[in-house]
N, C-alpha and C positions, 0 to 999 in steps of 0.2 A: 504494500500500500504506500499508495504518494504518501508525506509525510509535507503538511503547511506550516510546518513551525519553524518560526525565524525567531530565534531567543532576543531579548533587547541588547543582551551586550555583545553581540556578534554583531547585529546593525550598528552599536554604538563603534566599536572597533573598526568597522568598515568604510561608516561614514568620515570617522576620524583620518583615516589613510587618505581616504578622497576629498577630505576639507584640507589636507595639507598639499596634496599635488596638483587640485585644479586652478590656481590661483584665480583670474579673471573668471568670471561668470560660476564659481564654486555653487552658490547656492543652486542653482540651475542643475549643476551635473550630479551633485548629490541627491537630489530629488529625483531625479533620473537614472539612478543607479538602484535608490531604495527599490523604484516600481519593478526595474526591471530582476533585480535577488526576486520579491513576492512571485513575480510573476512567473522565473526562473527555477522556485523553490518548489512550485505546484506543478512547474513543466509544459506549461501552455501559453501559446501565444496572445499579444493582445493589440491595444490603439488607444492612442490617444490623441483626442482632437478637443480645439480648444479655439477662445477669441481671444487675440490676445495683438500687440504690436511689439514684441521685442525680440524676435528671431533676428538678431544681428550679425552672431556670430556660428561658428559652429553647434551652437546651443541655444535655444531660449533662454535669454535676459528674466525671461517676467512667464516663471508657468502659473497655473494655477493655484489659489493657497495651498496650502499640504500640511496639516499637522504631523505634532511628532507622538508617537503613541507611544504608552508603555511599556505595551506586550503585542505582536506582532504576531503573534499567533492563529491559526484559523484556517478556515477556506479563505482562497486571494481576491473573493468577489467582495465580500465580509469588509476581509480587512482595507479594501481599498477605498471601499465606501467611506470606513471610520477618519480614513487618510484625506478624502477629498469633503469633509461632512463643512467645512467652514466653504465652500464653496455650493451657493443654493443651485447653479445651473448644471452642475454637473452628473451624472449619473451613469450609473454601474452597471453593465448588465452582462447576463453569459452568453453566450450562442451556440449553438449546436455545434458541438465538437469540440467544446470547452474554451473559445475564442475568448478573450474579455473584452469589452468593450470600453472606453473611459473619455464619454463626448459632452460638452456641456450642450442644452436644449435650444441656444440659439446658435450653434454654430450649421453655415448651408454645406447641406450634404450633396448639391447638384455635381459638383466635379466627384465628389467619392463615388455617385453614382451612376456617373457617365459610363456608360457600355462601350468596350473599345471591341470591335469587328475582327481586329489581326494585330495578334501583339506579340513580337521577337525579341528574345534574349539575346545571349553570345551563343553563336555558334557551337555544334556539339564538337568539332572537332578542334574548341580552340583548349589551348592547351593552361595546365593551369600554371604554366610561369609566363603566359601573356600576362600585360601589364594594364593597371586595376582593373580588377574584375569582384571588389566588393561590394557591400548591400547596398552603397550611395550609390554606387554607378551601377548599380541595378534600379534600384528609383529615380536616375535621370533617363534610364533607357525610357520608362515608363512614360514621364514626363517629354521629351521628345519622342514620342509615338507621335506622325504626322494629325490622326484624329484628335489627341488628348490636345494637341498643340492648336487645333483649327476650334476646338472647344472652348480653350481658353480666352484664342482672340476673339473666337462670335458673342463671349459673353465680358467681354473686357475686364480680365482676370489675368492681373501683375502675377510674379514682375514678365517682363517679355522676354529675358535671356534665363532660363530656368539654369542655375546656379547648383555646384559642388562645392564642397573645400576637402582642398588638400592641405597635408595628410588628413588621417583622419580614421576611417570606417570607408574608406574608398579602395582598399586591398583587401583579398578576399581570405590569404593567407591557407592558399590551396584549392578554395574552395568555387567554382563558377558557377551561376546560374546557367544551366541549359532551357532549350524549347522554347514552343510557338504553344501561345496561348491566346483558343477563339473566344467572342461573345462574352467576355470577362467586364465589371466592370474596375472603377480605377483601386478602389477597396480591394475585391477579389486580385485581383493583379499584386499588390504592397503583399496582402497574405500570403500570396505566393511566394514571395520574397521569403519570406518568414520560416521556410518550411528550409532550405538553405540556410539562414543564418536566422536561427531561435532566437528571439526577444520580442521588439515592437515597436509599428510606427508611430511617430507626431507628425498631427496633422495641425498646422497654425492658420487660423484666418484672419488675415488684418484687413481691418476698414480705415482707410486714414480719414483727418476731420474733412476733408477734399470729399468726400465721399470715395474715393479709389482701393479697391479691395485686389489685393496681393495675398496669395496664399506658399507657406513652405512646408518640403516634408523632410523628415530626418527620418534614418532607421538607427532605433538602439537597439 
């Protein structure tokens, strides 16, 4: 049996390590560390999306609140709830096959839910010391699919040069996405990602005061 228990002072120990090497944008990467042990401790993949404006760097500036709990313990729908409970928009839920889900109520789901027709990875025969072939450059594949790209501009949905950073999460460290995937949409598509390298997307949607909405994704 999966076992959900994440003791406090293994987080505390953990976090610790990762508040002393992230410098810039710490608070960001610990928070995004936490979810991903929960989520990594139950062994099932997840998502998180969210409104927000401070995807600046290789990490959101500004996630969602997040408390820090006592006891960590539980099923990871549970405890993610208790994590995101100072946050009214946000909400938890499972999906069949054990997905998690972690989207606040007014973020738009039309790009997650755009159906792409024909969607190509890297090549089957490419080799794995071709060069990056990690989970970002599997979600810029994504995002430069010519449909996702014709989606974007019919709905004027920033930024227009869809965006990596290096280094990063952009090597795959042996590991390539292969295959042609039909009739997927852009949700289905990142999951897929996931089944390759275990953790979870962020999904950010900014509205600037412009009214101009730019959206980023990251894989952790």
């Amino acid at each position: 049996m999966t076992s959900y228990r994440i003791t406090a002072a293994s987080v505390f120990l953990f976090l610790t390590v990762c508040v002393g090497q992230a410098g810039g944008g710490f608070e960001a990467v610990v928070d995004l560390q936490l979810i991903h042990r929960i989520l990594d401790a139950a062994q099932v993949p997840g998502s998180l999306a969210y409104s927000s404006c401070g995807f600046r760097k290789r990490v959101p500036d500004d996630l969602p609140p997040m408390r820090v709990l006592p006891d960590y313990s539980g099923p990871p729908k549970e405890v993610l709830q208790k994590i995101f409970a100072d946050d009214p928009r946000m909400r938890v839920t499972t999906e069949e096959g054990g997905v998690i889900r972690m989207m606040e109520t007014d973020v738009p789901t039309d790009l997650l839910n755009f159906k792409i027709h024909h969607l190509s990875f890297f090549p089957s025969d490419a080799a794995d010391s071709d060069a990056v072939h990690g989970p970002q450059m599997a979600v810029f594949a994504i995002l430069q699919n010519p449909e996702v790209k014709a989606f974007k501009k019919a709905h004027n949905i920033g930024p227009i040069a869809d965006r990596f950073i290096l280094p990063g999460n952009c090597c795959g460290g042996g590991r390539v996405i292969h295959g042609e995937l039909d009739d997927v949409t852009v949700s289905q598509a990142l999951d897929y990602v996931l089944q390759t390298f275990p953790g979870f997307w962020v999904y950010e949607n900014c509205v600037s005061k412009e009214g101009e909405r730019s959206v980023y994704f990251n894989v952790h």
